[in-house]
matplotlib code that plots the C-alpha trace (Angstrom):
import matplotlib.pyplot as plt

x = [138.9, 135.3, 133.9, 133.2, 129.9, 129.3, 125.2, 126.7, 128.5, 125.2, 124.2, 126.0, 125.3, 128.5, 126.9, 123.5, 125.4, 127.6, 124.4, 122.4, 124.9, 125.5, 121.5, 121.4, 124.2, 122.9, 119.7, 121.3, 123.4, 119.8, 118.3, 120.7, 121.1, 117.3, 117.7, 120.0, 121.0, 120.2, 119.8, 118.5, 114.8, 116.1, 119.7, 118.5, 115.2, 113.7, 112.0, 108.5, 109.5, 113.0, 111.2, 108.9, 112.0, 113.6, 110.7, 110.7, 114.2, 114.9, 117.5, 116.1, 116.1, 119.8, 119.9, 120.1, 124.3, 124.8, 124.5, 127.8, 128.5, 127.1, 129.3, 130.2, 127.7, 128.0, 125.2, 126.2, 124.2, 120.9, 121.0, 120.1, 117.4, 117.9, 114.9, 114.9, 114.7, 111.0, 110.5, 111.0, 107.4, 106.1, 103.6, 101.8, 101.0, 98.6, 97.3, 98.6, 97.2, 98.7, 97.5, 100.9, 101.3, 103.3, 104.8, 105.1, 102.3, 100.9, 98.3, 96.4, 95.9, 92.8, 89.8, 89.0, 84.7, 84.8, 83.8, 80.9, 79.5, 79.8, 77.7, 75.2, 75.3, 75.9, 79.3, 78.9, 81.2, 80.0, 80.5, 81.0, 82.8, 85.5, 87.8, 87.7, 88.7, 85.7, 84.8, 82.6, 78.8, 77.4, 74.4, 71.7, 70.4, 66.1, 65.6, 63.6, 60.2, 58.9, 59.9, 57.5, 55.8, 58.7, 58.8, 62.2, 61.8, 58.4, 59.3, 62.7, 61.4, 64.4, 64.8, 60.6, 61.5, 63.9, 61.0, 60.3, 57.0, 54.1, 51.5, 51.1, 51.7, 55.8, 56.2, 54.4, 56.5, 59.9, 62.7, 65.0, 67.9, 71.4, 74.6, 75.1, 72.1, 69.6, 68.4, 70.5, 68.4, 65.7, 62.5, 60.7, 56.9, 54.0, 53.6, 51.3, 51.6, 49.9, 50.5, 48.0, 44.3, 44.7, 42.9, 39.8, 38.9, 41.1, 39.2, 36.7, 38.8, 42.0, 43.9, 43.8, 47.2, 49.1, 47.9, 46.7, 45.9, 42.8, 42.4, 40.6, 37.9, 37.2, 37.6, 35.6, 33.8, 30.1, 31.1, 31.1, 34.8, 36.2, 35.1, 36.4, 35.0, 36.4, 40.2, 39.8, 39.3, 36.0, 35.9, 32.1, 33.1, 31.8, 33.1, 32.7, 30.7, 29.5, 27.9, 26.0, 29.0, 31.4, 29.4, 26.4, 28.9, 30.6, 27.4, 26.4, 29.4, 29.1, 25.6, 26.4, 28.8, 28.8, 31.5, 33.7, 33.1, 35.0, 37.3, 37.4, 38.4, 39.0, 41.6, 44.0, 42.7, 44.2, 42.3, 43.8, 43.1, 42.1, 41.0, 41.2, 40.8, 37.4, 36.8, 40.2, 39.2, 35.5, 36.6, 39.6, 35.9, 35.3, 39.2, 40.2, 43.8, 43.5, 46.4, 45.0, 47.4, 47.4, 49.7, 51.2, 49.0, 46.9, 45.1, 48.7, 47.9, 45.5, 47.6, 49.2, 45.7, 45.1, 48.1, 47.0, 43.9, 45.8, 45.2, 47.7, 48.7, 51.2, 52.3, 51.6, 51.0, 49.8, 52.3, 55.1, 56.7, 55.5, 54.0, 56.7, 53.9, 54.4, 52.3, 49.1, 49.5, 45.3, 42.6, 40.6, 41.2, 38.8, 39.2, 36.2, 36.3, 40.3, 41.0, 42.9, 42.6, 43.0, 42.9, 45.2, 48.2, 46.9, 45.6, 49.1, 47.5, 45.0, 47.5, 49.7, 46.0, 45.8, 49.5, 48.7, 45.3, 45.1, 43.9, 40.1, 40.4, 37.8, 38.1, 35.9, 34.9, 32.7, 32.8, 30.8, 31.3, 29.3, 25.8, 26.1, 24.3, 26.6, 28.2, 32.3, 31.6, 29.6, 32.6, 34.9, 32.5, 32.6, 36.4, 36.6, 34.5, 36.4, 39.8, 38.2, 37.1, 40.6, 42.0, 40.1, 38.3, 34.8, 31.8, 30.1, 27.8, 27.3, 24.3, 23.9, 27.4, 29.9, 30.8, 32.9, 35.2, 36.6, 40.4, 40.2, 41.9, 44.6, 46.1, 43.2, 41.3, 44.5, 45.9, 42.5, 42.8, 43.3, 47.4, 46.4, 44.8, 46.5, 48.0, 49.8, 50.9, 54.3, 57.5, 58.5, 61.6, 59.9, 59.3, 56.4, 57.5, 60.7, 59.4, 62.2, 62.4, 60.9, 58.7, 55.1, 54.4, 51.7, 51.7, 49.3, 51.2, 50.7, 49.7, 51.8, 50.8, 50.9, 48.2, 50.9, 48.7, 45.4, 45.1, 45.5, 43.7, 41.2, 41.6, 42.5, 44.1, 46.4, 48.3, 50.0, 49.9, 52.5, 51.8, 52.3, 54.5, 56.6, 58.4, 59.0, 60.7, 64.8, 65.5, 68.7, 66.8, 68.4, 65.8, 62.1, 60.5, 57.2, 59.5, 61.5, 58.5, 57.1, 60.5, 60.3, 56.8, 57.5, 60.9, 60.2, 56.7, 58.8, 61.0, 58.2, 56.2, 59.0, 59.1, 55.7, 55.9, 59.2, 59.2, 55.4, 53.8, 50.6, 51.5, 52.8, 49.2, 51.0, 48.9, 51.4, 54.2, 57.0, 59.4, 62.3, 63.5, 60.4, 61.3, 58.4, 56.6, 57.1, 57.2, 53.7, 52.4, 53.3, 51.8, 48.3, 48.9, 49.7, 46.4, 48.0, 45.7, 48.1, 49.1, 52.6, 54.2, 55.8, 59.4, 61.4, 64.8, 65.8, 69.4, 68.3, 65.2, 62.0, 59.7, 56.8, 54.8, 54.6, 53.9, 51.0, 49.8, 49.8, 47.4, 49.7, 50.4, 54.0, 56.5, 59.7, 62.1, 66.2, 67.0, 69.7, 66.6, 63.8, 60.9, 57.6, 55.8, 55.1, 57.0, 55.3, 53.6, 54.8, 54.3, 56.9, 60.1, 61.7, 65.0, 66.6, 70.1, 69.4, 72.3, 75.0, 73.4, 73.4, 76.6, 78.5, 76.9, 78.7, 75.8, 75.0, 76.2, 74.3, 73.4, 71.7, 69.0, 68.6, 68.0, 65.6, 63.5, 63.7, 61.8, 59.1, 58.4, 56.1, 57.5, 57.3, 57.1, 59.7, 63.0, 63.4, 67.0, 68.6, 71.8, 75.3, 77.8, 79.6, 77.2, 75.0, 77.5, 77.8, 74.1, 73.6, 76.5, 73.8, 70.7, 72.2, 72.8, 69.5, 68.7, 66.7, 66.6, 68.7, 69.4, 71.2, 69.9, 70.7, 69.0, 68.1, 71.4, 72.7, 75.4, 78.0, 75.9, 77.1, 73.9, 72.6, 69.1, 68.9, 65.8, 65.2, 62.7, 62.2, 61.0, 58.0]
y = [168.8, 168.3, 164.9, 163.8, 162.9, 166.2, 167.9, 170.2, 168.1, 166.0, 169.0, 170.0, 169.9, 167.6, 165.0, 165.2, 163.8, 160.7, 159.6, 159.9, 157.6, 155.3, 154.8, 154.8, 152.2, 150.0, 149.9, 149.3, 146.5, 144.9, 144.5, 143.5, 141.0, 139.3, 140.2, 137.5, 135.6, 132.3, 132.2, 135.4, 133.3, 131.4, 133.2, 136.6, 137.2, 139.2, 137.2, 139.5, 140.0, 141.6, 144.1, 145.5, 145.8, 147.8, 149.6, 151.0, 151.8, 148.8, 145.8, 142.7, 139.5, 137.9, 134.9, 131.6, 130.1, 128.5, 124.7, 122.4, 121.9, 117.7, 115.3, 114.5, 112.7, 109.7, 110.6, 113.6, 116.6, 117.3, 119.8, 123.1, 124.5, 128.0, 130.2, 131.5, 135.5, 136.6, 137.1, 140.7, 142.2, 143.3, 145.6, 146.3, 143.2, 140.4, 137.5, 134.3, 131.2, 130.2, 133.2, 134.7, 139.0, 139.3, 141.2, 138.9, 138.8, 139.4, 141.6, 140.1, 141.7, 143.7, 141.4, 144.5, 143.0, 143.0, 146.5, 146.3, 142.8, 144.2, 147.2, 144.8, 143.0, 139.6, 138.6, 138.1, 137.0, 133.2, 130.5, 127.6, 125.2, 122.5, 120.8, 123.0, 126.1, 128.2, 129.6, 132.8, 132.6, 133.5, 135.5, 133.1, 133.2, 133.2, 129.8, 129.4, 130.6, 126.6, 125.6, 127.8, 124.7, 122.4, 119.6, 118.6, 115.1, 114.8, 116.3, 114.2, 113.5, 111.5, 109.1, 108.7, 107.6, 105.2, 103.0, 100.1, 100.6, 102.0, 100.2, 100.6, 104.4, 104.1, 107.5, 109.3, 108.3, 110.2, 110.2, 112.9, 114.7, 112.8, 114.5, 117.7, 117.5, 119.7, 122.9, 125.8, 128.5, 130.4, 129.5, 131.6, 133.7, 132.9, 136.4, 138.6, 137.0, 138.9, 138.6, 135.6, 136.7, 135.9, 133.7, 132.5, 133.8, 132.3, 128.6, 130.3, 131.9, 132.7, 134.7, 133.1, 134.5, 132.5, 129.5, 129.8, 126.3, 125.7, 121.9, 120.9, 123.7, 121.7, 118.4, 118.9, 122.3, 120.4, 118.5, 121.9, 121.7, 124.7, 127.4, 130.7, 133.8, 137.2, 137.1, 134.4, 130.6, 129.7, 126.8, 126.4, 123.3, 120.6, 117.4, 114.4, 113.0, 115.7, 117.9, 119.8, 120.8, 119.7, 120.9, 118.7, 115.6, 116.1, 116.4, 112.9, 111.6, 112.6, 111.7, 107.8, 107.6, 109.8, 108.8, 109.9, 113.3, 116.0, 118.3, 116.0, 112.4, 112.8, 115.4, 114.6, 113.3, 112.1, 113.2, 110.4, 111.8, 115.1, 117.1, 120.9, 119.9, 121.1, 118.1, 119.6, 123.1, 122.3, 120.3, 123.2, 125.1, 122.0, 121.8, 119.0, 119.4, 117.4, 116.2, 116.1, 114.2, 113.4, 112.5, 114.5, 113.4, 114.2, 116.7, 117.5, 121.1, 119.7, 120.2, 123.2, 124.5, 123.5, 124.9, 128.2, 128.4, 127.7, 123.9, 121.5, 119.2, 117.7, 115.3, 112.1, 108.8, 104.7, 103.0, 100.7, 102.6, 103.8, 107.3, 109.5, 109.5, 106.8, 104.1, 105.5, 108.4, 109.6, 109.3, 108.9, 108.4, 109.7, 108.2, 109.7, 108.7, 108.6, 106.1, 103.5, 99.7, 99.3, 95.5, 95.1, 92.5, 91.4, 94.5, 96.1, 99.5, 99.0, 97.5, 101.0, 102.8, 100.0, 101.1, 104.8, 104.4, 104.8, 102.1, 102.4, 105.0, 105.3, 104.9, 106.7, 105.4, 107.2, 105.3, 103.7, 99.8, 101.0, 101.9, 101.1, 97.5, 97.2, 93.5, 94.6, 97.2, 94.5, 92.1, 95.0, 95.7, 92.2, 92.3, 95.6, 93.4, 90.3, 92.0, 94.4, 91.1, 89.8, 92.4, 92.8, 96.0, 96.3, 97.5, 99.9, 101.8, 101.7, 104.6, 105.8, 105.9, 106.0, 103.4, 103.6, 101.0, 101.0, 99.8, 97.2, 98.4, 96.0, 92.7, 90.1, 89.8, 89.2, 86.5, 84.6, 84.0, 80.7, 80.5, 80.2, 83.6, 86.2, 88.7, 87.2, 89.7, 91.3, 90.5, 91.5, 93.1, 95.4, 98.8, 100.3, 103.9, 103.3, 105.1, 106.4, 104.5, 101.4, 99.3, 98.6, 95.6, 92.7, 91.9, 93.6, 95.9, 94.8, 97.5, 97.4, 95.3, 98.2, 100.1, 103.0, 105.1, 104.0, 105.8, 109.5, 112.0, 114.3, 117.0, 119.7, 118.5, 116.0, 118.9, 119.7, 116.0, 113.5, 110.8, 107.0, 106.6, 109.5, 106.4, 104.0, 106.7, 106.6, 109.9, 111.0, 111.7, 111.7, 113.1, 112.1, 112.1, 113.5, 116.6, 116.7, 117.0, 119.8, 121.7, 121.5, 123.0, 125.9, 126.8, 127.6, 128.6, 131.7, 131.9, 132.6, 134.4, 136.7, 137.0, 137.3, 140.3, 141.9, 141.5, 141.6, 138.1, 139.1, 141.6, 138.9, 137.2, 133.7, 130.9, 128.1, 127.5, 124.7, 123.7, 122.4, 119.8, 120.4, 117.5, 117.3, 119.7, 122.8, 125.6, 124.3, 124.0, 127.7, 129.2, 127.7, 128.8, 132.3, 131.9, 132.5, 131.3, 129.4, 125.3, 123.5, 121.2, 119.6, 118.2, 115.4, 115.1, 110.8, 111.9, 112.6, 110.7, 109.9, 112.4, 112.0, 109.5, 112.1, 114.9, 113.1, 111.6, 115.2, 116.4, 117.7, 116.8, 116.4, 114.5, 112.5, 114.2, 114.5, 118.0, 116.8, 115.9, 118.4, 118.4, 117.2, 120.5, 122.9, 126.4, 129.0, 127.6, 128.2, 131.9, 130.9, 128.7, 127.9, 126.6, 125.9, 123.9, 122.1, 123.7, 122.9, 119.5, 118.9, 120.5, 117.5, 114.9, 116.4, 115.0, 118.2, 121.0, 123.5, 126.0, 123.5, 123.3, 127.3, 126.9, 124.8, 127.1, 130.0, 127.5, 126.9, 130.3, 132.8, 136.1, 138.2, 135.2, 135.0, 132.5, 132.5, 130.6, 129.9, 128.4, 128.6, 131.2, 128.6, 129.0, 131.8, 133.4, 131.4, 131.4, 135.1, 135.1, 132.8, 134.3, 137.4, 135.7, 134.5, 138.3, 138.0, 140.7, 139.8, 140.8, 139.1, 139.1, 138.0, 134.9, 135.2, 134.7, 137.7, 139.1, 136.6, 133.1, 130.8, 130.9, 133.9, 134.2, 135.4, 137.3, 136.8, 138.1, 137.1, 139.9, 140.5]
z = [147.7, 147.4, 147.0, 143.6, 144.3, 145.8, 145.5, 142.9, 141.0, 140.0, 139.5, 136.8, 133.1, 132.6, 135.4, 133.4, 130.2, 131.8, 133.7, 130.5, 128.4, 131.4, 131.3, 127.2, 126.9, 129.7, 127.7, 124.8, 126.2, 127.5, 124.1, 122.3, 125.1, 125.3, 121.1, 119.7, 122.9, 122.8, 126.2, 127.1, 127.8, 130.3, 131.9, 131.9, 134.0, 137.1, 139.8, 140.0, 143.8, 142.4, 140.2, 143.3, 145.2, 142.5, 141.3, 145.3, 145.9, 147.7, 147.3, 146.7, 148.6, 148.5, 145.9, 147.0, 147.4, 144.4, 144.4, 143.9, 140.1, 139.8, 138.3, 134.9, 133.0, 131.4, 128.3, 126.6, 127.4, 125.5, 122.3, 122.8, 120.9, 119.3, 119.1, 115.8, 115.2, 114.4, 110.7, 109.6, 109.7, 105.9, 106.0, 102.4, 100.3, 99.7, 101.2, 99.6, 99.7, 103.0, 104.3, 105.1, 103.9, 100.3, 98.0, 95.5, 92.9, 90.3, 88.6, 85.2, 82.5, 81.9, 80.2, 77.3, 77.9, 81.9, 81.7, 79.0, 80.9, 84.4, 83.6, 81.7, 84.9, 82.7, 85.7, 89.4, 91.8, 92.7, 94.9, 92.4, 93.4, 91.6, 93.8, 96.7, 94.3, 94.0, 90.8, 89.1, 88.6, 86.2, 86.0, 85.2, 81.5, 80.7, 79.2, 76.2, 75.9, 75.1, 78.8, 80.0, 81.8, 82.0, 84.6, 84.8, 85.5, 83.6, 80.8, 80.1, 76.5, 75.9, 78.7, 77.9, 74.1, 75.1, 77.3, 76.0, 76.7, 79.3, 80.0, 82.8, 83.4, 83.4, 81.3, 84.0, 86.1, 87.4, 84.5, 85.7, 83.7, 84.2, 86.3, 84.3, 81.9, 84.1, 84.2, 83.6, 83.1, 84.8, 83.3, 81.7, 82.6, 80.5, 78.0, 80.5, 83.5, 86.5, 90.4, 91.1, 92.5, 96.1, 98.3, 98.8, 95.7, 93.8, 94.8, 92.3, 89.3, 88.2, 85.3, 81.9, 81.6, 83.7, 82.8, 79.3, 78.4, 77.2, 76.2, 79.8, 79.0, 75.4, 77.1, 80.8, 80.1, 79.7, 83.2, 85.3, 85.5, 84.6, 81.9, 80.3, 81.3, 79.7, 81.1, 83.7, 83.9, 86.1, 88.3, 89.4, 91.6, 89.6, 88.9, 86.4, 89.0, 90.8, 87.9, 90.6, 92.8, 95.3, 98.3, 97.5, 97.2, 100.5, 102.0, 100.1, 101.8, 104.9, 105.3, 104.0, 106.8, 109.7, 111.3, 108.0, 110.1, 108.2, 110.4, 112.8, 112.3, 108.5, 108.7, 106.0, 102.6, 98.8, 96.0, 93.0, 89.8, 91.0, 87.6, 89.1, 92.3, 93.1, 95.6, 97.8, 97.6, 98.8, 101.8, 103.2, 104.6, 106.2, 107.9, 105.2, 104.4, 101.0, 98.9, 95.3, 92.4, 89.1, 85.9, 83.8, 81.3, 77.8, 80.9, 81.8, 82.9, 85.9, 88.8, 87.5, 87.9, 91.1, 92.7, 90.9, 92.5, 95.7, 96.8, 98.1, 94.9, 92.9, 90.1, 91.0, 89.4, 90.5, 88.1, 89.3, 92.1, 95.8, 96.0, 97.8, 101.0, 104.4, 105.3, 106.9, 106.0, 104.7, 106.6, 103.7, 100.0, 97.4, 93.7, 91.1, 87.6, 88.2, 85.4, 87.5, 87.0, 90.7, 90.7, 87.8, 88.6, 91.3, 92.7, 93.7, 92.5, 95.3, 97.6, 97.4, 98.5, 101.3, 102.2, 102.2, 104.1, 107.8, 110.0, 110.2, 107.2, 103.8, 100.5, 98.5, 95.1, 92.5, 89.6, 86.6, 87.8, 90.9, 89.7, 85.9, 84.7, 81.8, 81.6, 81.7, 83.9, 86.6, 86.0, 86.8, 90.0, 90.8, 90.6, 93.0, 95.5, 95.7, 95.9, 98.6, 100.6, 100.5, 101.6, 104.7, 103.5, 104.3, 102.3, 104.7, 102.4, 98.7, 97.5, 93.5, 91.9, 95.3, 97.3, 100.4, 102.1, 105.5, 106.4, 109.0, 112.6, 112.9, 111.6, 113.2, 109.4, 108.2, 110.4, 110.1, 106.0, 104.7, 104.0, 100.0, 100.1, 97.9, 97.8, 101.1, 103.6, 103.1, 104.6, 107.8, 107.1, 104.3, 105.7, 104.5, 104.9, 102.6, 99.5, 97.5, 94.1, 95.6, 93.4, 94.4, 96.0, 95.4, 99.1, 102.5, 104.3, 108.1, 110.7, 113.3, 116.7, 119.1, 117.1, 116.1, 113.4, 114.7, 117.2, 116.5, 118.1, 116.3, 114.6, 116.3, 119.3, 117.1, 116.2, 119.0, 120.8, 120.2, 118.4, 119.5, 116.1, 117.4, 119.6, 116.2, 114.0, 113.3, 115.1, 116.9, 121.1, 124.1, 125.8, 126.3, 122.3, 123.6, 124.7, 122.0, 119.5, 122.4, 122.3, 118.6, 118.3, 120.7, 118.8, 115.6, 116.7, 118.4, 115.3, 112.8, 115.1, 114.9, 111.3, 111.4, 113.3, 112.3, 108.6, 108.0, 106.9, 107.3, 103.9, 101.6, 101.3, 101.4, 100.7, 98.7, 101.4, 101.6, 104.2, 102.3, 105.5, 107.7, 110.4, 112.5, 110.9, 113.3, 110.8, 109.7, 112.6, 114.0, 110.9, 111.9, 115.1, 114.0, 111.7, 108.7, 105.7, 104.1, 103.2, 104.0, 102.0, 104.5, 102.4, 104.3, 102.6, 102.0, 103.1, 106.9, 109.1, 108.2, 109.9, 107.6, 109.8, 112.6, 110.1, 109.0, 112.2, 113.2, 110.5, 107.9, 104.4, 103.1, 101.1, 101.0, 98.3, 97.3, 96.5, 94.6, 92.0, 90.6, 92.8, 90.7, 90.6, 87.4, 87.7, 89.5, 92.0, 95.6, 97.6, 99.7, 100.1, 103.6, 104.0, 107.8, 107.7, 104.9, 102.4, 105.0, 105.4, 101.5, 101.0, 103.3, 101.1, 98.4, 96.1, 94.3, 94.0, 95.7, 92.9, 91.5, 94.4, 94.3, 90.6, 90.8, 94.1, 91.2, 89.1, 91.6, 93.2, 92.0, 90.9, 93.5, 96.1, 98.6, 100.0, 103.8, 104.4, 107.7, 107.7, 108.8, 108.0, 105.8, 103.3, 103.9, 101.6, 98.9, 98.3, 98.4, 96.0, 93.5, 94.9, 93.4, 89.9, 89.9, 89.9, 93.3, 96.0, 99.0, 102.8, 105.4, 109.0, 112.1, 114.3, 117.2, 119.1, 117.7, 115.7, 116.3, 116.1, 113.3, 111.8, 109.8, 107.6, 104.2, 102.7, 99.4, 96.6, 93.3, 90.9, 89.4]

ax = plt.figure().add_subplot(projection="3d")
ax.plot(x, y, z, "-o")
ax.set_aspect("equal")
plt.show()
């Protein structure tokens, strides 16, 4: 008899089979094994060295004698953990809100309007947000045609009524909208508004249409202010003191006191009570960067003219709280016919130009009191002096109608008064840079004792050098602050260099820019760099550290400001709004929401002008969500790190 395991018998069909089910019922018997024992993780496993061996025909190594069973023990044995079966794998349904796959919802009934309002494009999906659940926008509604002009926190004609009265300026001051009282709406375009006529011919003219006001024309037209001709206003460059032009006036200036030098050691000026800002415009050809200011007043439309002819301004008044600027922050401040009582109560008006006035800086006063003979206006003149005197300001040149005082350099003049001299010299825990609804002071602001401020370096090299105040800022630095303001500079002069080049700035004509959280001023700075023809209004949020020193001791203008509030411009007045970090920075404060910010940049830019944001990927796409509602034009690119950074930029235009 042959052997069962003979060469033909494994051969054979019938072999074939019984090795077959032998294999299928071991494997079988393996699965259901490592499947629902609750052992199988730990009792049933091949040593890596086993499955070579068997993988190449060969036995493995012998396991180990088992080791003697150890005695009973006295605690009881620990409980043995069951791992539970893997849930049964679903593979159509929904997301709930634990993220986990479902069948079990439930599909709303059909809103009979969705249909009609989608196509009318009256619903978008938002990014609203009430506790933590976000909500619909939607799409943003034109506001009445009388808010045209409206200044939120100007123009609160309620909180205005309720003053008890305003002598001295209090309903020009800021009187914002309560929580949930604000803007709601976009505001509206003047009725044949046109793309604004670009600079530097708009210095000179501009459409009638977009600012059709007329009342300054009646009121200043016979002082060579500004004038009507065919479908534009004319501003020939006059002023109420300077019939004959502003050119001729600077030049007065200048040649009183040399060392005033325009361009070089006056680089950054306030213009109080500008008018239309004719004395700004006429010193930018001289590389001036001139603030100009002025109420919102009887001549309310002032500054909105200004900023349509394309010269740094804004709503600003001397009443009973700081101006939003840091101490020493002009290097010369200019005051013609501006209709301040500067040594009223005491002289704190004066004392707030003393704050804002550089060490060794000018004031410029053109004025009646100075060359007329008239008995109140010499007591007025007499006044002006003996405030000046106590103050340490000196009288360096007084010729026709101006006359022009000089800051002292440091604290010496001060020191040496008698003790019963007022106003007395502030406290030294007051901090002269903490502007943000604080009331103005009767006191002298002291300079500091190491000459911070002082000692800037002219115009242009200031730009790019850090300044001695850089070292007595609040700022978070690890690292040298000279190199951190450096490293600054040369970051986001790459980053707008590259949007210079890849999306074109040279074609959008800009000329009104602002930086929404401009730190140190960097995104300023690379646009002069890059010779763009443009201003910055350089915005330094109170929720973060107070940059503005360094911005101004660098030679740029800016601002101290809380987004959560309207910003104290008219509508239509910026070419371009920039935005890095600041949503995801607002967002934590939990302040505001943020829709309320975007509403309010729809409110300041220009049609056609354009919103540059860069911020995280936890909100980049909630604001293109509004952007959308506010019916701008939107694309989302990527930073420089690529694709996968946590920071993304959204494009937006606003339409014409």
């Amino acid at each position: 008899m042959k052997s069962i395991w003979s060469t033909d018998f494994l051969k054979s069909s019938s072999s074939v089979r019984i090795i077959s089910l032998l294999l299928f019922s071991l494997t079988l018997f393996l699965f259901l094994f490592t499947r629902f024992s609750p052992t199988s993780y730990s009792s049933f496993a091949f040593s890596s060295a086993a499955v070579d061996a068997l993988s190449k025909g060969q036995p493995s190594s012998p396991s180990p004698p088992p080791l003697p069973p150890p005695p009973p023990a006295l605690a009881p044995s620990p409980k043995m953990f069951l791992v539970p079966p893997l849930p049964p794998v679903e593979r159509m349904g929904v997301l709930d809100g634990n993220g986990v796959m479902t069948e079990d919802f439930r599909v709303g009934e059909l809103d009979l309007g969705f249909e009609e309002e989608w196509v009318n494009g009256s619903i978008l999906s938002g990014a609203k947000e009430s506790d933590g659940v976000r909500k619909k926008v939607e799409k943003y509604k034109v506001c009445d045609v009388r808010m045209v002009d409206y200044v939120p926190c100007l123009d609160n004609k309620k909180a205005i009524e309720k003053l008890e009265g305003s002598l001295r300026g209090e309903k020009y001051e800021r009187h914002c909208p309560q929580e949930g009282m604000g803007l709601n709406c976009r505001v509206p375009q003047p009725k044949g508004y046109r793309r604004p006529i670009l600079w530097p011919k708009s210095r000179d003219e501009v459409w009638f249409s977009n600012v059709p006001h007329t009342r300054l024309v009646e009121d200043k037209g016979g002082q060579n202010w500004i004038s009507i001709k065919n479908d534009k206003f004319v501003f020939p460059g006059g002023g109420t003191q300077f019939i004959h032009g502003a050119d001729k006036y600077l030049d007065q200036i200048s040649e009183m006191v040399p060392d005033i030098s325009f361009g070089h050691n006056t680089r950054v000026a306030l213009d109080v009570g500008c008018g239309v800002a004719s004395f700004g415009a006429f010193l930018m050809q001289r590389n001036v960067t001139t603030l100009s200011i002025a109420p919102k007043d009887v001549h309310e439309n002032q500054i909105q003219f200004a900023l349509e002819r394309g010269v740094p301004a804004m709503a600003a008044v001397f009443a009973t709280h700081r101006l939003l600027f840091p101490s020493q922050a002009f290097d010369l401040i200019h005051c013609s016919r501006c209709r301040i009582n500067w040594t009223r109560d005491d002289g704190i008006l004066l004392l707030e130009a003393n704050r804002l006035l550089r060490a060794g800086g000018y004031f410029v006063w053109a004025a009646q009191p100075v060359y007329k003979h008239e008995e109140t206006l010499q007591e007025q003149w007499k006044e002006m002096e003996n405030l000046t005197t106590r103050i340490c300001w000196e009288l360096v040149q007084k010729e026709g109608y101006i006359a022009i005082w000089q800051k002292p350099m440091n604290n010496s003049c001060y020191l040496s008064r008698d003790m019963a001299v007022h106003p007395p010299l502030c406290e030294s825990n007051d901090d002269p840079d903490n502007v943000w609804y604080v009331n103005l002071k009767a006191c002298i602001t002291q300079l500091p004792s190491n000459g911070f401020g002082a000692n800037v370096t002219k115009w242009p090299l200031r730009l790019h050098e850090p300044p001695k105040r850089l070292q007595s800022i609040q700022v978070d630095a690890t690292i040298s602050r000279d190199e951190l303001l450096r490293a600054d500079t040369k970051y986001w002069f790459e980053i707008i260099e590259s949007y210079v080049r890849a999306f074109r700035w040279q074609e959008y004509n800009l000329r009104n820019v602002m930086d929404m959280r401009a730190g140190f001023g960097g995104v300023a700075a690379a646009l002069h760099d890059l010779q763009i023809d443009c201003w910055v209004m350089n915005v330094v949020p109170v929720s973060g550290f107070n940059t503005l020193p360094v911005i101004y001791d660098r030679g740029l203008i800016g601002v101290a400001h809380d987004w959560c509030e309207p910003f104290d411009t008219y509508p239509r007045t910026y070419d371009l709004l920039h935005a890095a970090g600041l949503f995801s920075v607002e967002k934590k404060r939990q302040k505001c929401n943020i829709s309320t910010i975007m509403l309010e940049m729809d409110r300041m830019l220009r049609p056609g002008g354009r919103v540059y944001i860069r911020d995280t990927t936890l909100v980049i796409g909630e604001l293109q969500e509004i952007a959308t509602a506010l019916g701008w034009s939107n694309s989302l690119n990527d930073v420089g790190e690529g694709p996968y950074s946590s920071w993304k930029i959204l494009r937006s235009e606003k339409p014409f």
